[in-house]
C-alpha positions as CSV (number, residue, x, y, z in Angstrom):
1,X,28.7,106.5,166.2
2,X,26.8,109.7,165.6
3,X,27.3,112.3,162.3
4,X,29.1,114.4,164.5
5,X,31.5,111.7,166.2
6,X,32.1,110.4,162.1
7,X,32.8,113.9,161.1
8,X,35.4,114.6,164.3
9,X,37.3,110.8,163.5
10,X,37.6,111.7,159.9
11,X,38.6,115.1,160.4
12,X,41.1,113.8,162.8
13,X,42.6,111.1,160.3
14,X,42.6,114.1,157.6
15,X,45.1,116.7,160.2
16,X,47.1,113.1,161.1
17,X,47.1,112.3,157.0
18,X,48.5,116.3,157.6
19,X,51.4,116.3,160.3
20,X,52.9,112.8,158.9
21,X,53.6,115.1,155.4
22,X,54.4,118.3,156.9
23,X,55.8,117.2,160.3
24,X,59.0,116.3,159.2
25,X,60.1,119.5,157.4
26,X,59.0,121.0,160.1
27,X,61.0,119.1,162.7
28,X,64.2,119.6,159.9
29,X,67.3,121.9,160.4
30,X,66.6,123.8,157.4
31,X,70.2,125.8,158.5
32,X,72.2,125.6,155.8
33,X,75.6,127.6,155.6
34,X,75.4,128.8,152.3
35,X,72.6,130.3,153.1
36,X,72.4,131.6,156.8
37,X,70.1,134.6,156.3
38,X,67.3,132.1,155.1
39,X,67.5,130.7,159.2
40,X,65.0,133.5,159.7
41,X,62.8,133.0,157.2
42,X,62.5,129.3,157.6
43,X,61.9,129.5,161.4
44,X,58.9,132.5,160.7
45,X,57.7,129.5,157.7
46,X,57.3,126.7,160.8
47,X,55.9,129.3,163.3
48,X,53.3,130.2,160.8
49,X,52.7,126.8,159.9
50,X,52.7,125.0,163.6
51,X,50.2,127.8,164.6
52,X,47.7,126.9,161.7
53,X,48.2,123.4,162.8
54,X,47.7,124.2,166.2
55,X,44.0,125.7,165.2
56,X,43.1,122.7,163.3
57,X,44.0,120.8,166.2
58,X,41.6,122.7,168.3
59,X,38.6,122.9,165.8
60,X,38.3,119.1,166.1
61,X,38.5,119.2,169.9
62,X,35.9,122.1,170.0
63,X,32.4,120.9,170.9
64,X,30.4,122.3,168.2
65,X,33.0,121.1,165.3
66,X,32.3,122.4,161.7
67,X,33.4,119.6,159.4
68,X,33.5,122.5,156.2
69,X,35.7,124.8,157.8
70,X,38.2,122.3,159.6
71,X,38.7,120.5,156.5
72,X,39.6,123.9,154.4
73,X,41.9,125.0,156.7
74,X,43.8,121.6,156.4
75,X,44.4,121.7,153.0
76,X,45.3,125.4,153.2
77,X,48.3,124.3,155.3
78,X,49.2,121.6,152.8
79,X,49.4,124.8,150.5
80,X,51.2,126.9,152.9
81,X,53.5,124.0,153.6
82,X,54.1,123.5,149.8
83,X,54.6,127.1,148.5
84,X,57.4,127.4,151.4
85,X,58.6,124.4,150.5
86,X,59.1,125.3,147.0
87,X,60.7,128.2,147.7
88,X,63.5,126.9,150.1
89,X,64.2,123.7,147.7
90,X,65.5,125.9,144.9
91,X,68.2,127.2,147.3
92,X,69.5,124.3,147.3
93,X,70.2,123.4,143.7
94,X,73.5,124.3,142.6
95,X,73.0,125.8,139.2
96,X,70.4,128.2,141.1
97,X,72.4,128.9,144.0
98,X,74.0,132.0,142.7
99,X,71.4,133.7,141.3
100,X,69.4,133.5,144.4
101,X,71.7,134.5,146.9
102,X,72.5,137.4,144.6
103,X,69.1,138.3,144.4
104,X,67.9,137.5,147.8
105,X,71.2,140.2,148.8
106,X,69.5,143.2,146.5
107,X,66.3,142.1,147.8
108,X,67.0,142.6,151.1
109,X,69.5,145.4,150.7
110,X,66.1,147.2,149.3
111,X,63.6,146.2,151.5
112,X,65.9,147.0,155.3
113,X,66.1,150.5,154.9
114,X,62.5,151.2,155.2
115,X,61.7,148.8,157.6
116,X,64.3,150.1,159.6
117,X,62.6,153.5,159.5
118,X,59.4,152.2,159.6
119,X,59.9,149.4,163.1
120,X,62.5,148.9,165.6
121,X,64.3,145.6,164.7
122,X,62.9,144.2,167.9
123,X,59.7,144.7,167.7
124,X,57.3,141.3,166.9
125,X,55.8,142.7,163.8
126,X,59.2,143.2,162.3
127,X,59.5,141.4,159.1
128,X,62.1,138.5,158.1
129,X,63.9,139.8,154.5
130,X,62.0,139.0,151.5
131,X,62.6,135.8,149.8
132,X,63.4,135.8,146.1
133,X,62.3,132.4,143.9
134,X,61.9,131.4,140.4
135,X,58.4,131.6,138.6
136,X,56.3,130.7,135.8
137,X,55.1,134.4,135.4
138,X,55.7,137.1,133.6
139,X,58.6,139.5,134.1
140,X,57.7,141.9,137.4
141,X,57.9,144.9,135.4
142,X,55.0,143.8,132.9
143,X,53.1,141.5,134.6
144,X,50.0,143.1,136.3
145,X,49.0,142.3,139.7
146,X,45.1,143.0,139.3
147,X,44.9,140.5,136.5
148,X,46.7,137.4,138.1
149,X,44.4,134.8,138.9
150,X,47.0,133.1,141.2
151,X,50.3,134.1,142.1
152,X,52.6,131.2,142.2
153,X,53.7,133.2,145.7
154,X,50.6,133.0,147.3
155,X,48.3,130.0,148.5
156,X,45.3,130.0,146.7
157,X,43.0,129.6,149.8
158,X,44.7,132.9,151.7
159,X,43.9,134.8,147.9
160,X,39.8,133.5,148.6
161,X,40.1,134.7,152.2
162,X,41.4,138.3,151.7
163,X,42.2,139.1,147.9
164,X,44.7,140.4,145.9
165,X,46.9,142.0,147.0
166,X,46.1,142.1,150.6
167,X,46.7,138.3,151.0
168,X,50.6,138.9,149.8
169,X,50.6,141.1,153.3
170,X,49.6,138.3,155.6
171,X,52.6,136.1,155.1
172,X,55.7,136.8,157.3
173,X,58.0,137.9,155.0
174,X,57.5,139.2,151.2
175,X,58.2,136.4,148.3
176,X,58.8,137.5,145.2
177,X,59.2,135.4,142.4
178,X,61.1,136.5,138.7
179,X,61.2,134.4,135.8
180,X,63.3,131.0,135.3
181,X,65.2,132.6,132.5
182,X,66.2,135.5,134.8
183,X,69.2,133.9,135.5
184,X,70.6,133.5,132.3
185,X,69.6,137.4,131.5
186,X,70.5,139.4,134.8
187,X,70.1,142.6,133.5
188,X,66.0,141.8,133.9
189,X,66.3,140.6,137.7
190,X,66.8,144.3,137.9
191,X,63.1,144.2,138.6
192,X,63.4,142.6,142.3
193,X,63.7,146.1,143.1
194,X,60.4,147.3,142.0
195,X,58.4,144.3,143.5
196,X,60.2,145.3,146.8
197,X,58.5,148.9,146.1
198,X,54.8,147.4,146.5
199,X,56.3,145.4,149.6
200,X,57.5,148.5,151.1
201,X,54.2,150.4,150.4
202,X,52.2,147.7,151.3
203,X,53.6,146.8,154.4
204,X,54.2,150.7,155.8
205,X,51.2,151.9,154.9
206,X,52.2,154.3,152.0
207,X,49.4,154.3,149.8
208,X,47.4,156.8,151.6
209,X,49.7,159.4,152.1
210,X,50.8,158.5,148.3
211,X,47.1,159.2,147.0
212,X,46.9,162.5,149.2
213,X,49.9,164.1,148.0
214,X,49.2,162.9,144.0
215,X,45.8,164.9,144.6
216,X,48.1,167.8,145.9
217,X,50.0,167.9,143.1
218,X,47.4,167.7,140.9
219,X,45.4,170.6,142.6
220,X,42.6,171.4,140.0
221,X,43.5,168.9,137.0
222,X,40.6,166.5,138.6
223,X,40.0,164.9,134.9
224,X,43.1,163.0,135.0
225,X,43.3,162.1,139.0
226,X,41.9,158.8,138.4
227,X,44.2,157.8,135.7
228,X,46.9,159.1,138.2
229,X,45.7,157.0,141.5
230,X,44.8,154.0,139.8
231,X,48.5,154.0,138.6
232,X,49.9,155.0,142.4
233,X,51.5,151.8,143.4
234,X,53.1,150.9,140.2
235,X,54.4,154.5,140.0
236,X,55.9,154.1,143.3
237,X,57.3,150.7,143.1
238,X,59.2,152.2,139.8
239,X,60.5,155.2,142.0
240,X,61.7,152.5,144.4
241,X,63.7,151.3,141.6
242,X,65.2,154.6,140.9
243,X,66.2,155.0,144.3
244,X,67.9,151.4,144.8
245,X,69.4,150.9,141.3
246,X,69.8,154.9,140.1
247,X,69.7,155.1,136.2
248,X,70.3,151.1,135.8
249,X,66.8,151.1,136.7
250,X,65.2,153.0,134.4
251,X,67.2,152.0,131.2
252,X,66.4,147.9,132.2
253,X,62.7,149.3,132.5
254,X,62.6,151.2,129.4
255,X,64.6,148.0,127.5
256,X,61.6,146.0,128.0
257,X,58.7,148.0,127.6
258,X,60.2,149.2,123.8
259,X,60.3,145.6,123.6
260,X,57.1,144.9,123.9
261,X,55.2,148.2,123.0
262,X,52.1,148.2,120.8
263,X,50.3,151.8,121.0
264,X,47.1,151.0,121.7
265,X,44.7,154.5,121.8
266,X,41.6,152.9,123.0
267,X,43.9,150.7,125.6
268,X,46.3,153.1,126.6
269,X,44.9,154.8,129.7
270,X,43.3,151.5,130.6
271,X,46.1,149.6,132.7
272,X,47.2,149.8,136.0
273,X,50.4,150.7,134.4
274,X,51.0,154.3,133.6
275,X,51.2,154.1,129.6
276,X,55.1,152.9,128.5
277,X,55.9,156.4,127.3
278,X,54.8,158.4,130.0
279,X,55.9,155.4,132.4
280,X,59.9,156.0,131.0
281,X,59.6,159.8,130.9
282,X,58.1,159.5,134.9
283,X,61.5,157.3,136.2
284,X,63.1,159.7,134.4
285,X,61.6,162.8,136.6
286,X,63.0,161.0,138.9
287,X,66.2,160.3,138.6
288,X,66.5,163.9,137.8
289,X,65.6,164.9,141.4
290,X,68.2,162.8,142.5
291,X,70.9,164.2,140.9
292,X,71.0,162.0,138.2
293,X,71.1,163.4,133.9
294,X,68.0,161.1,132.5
295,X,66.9,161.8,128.7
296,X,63.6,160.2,127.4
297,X,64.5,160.6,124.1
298,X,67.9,158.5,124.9
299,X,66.0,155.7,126.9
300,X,62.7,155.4,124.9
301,X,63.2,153.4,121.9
302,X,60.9,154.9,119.6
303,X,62.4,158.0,118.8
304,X,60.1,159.4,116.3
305,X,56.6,158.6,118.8
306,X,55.5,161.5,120.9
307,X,56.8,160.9,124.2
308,X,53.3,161.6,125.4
309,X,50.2,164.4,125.9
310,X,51.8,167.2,127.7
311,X,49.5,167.5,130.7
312,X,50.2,164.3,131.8
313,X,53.8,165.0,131.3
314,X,54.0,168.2,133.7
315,X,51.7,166.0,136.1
316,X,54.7,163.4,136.7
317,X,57.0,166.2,137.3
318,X,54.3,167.6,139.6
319,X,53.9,164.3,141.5
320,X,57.7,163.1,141.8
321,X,58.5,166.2,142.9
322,X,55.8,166.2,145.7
323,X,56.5,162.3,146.7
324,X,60.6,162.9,146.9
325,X,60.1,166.0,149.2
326,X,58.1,164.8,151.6
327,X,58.0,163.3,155.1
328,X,56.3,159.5,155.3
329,X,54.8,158.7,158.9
330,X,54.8,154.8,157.7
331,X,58.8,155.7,157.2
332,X,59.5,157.6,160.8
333,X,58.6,160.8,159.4
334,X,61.4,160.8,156.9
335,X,61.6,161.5,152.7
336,X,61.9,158.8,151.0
337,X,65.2,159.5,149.4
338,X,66.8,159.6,153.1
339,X,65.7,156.4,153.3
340,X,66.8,154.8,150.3
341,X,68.9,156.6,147.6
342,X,71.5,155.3,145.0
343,X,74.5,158.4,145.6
344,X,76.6,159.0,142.2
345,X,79.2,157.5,144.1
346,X,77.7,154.1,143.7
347,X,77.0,154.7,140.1
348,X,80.7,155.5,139.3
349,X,81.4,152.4,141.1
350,X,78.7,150.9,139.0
351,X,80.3,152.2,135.8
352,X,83.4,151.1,137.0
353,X,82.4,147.5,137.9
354,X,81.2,147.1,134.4
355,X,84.5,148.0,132.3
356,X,86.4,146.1,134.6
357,X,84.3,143.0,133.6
358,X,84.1,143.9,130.4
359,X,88.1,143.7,130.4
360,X,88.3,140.7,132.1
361,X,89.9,142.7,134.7
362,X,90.1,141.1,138.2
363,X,87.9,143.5,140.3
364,X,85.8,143.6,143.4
365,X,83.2,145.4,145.5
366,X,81.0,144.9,148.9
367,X,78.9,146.9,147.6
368,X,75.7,145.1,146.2
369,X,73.3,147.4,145.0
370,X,76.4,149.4,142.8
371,X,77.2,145.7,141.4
372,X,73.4,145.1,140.2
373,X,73.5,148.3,138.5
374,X,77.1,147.5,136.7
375,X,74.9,144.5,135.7
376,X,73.0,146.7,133.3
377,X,76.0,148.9,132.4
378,X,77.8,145.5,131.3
379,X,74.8,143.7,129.8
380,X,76.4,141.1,127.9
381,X,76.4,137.6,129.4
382,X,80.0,136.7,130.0
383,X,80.4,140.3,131.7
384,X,77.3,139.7,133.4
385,X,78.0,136.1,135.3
386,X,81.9,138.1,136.3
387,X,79.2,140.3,138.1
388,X,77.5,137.7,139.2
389,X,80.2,136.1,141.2
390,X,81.7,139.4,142.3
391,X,78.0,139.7,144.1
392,X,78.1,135.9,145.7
393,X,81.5,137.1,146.3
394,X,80.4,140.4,148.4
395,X,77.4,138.4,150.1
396,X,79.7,135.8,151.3
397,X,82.2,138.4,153.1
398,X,79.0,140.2,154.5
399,X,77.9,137.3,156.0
400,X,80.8,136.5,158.0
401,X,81.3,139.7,159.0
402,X,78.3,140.6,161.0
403,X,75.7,138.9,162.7
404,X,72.7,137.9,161.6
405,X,70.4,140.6,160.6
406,X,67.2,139.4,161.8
407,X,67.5,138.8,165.7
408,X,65.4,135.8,166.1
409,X,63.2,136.8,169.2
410,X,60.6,134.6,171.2
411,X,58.1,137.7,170.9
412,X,58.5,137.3,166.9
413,X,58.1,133.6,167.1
414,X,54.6,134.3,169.4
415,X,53.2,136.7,166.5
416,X,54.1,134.4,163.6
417,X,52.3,131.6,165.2
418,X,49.5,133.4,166.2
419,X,49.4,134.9,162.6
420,X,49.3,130.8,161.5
421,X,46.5,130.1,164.0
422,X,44.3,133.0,162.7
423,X,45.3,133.0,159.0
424,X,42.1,131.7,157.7
């Protein structure tokens, strides 16, 4: 037997040692009826997966096989296999159950309205809705993107292939993982909303248009535009926030940065994070253009510090006021507020939600995004978990009253495997 005849029988043993572990998850009716808006997500999973298998499987019958490559891309869909894996299992352990169908609702309930701006549901490229999961990182509101080594979201070979964060962009729907403790302090699971604002950027195509109209609204103030831009996608994943959760938002954001702030001079200016004062007093711009009263002073623990250096200051205003007002091609041509935007209706009902749980008070709402937002209002945890189940309770009735709200399509199911078979 030659080199090249070994090579092809071992790397054909290796994709067999392959299919008998991830063939039968594949092959399994992940359907299950407490959950029936994963069904789409599952089914984009085993495209994505039976097309990477499907390029293995042609590798070894190509004449000119390349041992190196072949054998990377099998274990890269062990990882896929595994990190989808993962993900699904939690579903379906009942002291997680809530919490993730709750979140998985906001999630989505964050993520359709752009993309229904952005795509016509039918169309291939379409996205399924984001996937919510329990991590070992950090809380999404501190944990910065550029300095993870590996996301617990992301296989580690498709981070070596394109980078962070462009690798998040070639999976078929957005994963998005919070803390384990997140369920036992729901106030902080507030900050699904921001990941879904780099999901939306990302996947639409904002951050161009984003860094042209920060330079407009800087004009001449060029010292400061790089602070400003390297800042841009956490900026807009906060105003995201605003717009899904209103003033809930902000005061969960500004909770935990006072929490954890140490004023750092030589450090400051450094992050990818605008600093925490002038981060608090930028949500707060805002919420002001959309309606909403939003003191820094009331929200920003440390009183006595200087909120920030007044430039800076008048350039958020600049910029939030630029970014609210206009028109996104990536969106259809539309603002971003008439995409996504939390009315004061839905913070009364918010407010409301929270004193009725507060009471004890039987109570109820179909709307989701107003129930996350009493979560903040209500804070405590015994007020919190009556939220809770007043959310399962709203997904539950959603679900049985309309159909599904990704159409599975055989175009969709084409792309997603031909995404699998030229992932890596």
């Amino acid at each position: 037997m030659t080199p090249s005849e070994r090579a092809r029988v071992g790397l054909s043993r290796k994709q067999q040692a392959l299919k008998d572990v991830v063939q039968p998850w594949l092959n399994q009716d992940h359907v299950n009826p407490r959950f029936p808006r994963m069904t789409s997500q599952t089914k984009a999973a085993i495209n994505l997966l039976n097309g990477l298998i499907a390029r293995i499987d042609n590798d070894i019958k190509a004449a000119a096989i390349q041992p190196g490559p072949v054998e990377s891309r099998i274990l890269g869909a062990y990882q896929f296999w595994n990190v989808f894996r993962l993900k699904f299992t939690q579903r379906l352990q009942p002291e997680l159950e809530p919490f993730l169908k709750a979140a998985d609702e906001l999630a989505w309930l964050c993520y359709k309205p752009a993309r229904d701006s952005a795509i016509d549901a039918g169309d291939p490229r379409c996205k399924e809705p984001p996937l919510v999961y329990f991590s070992g990182e950090a809380s999404p509101f501190v944990d910065s993107r550029n300095a993870r080594f590996h996301p617990e979201g992301i296989p580690s070979i498709l981070l070596q292939s394109y980078g962070w964060p462009d690798a998040a962009t070639r999976l078929p729907f957005s994963l998005i993982g919070v803390p384990w403790f997140q369920s036992g302090f729901l106030p902080g699971a507030l900050a699904i909303a921001h990941e879904v604002g780099h999901a939306v950027e990302s996947d639409f195509g904002l951050g161009p248009i984003l860094q042209e109209l920060t330079d407009t609204a800087l004009g001449s103030s060029i010292a400061r535009q790089s602070y400003w831009k390297r800042w841009t996608g956490e900026m807009f994943a906060d105003l995201w926030g605003c717009l899904a959760l209103g003033p809930s938002f902000a005061s969960a954001l500004a909770e935990l940065l006072g929490s954890r702030y140490q004023p750092d001079a030589s450090q400051i200016l450094s992050s990818e994070y605008p600093p925490p004062p002038l981060r608090v007093w930028w949500n707060c711009k805002v919420l002001e253009a959309n309606g909403f009263e939003a003191s820094v002073r009331e929200l920003w623990p440390h009183s006595t510090d200087r909120v920030f250096e007044q430039p800076f200051l008048d350039d958020a205003e600049r910029i939030a006021g630029v970014w609210l007002e206009a028109n996104f091609s990536g969106l259809g041509e539309r603002k971003l507020p008439g995409v996504l935007n939390f009315t004061s209706q839905q913070q009364a009902n918010a407010t409301a939600q929270a004193e009725t749980a507060r009471k004890r008070k039987a109570d109820q709402s179909s709307d989701v995004r107003a129930l996350w937002a009493a979560v903040q209002f209500a804070w405590n945890r015994e007020p919190t978990e009556i939220i809770l189940s007043r959310i399962v309770a709203a997904c539950d009735s959603a679900v049985r009253e309309r159909k599904p709200i990704v159409v599975a399509n055989e175009g969709r199911a084409k792309y997603v495997h031909a995404l699998g078979y030229e992932i890596l």
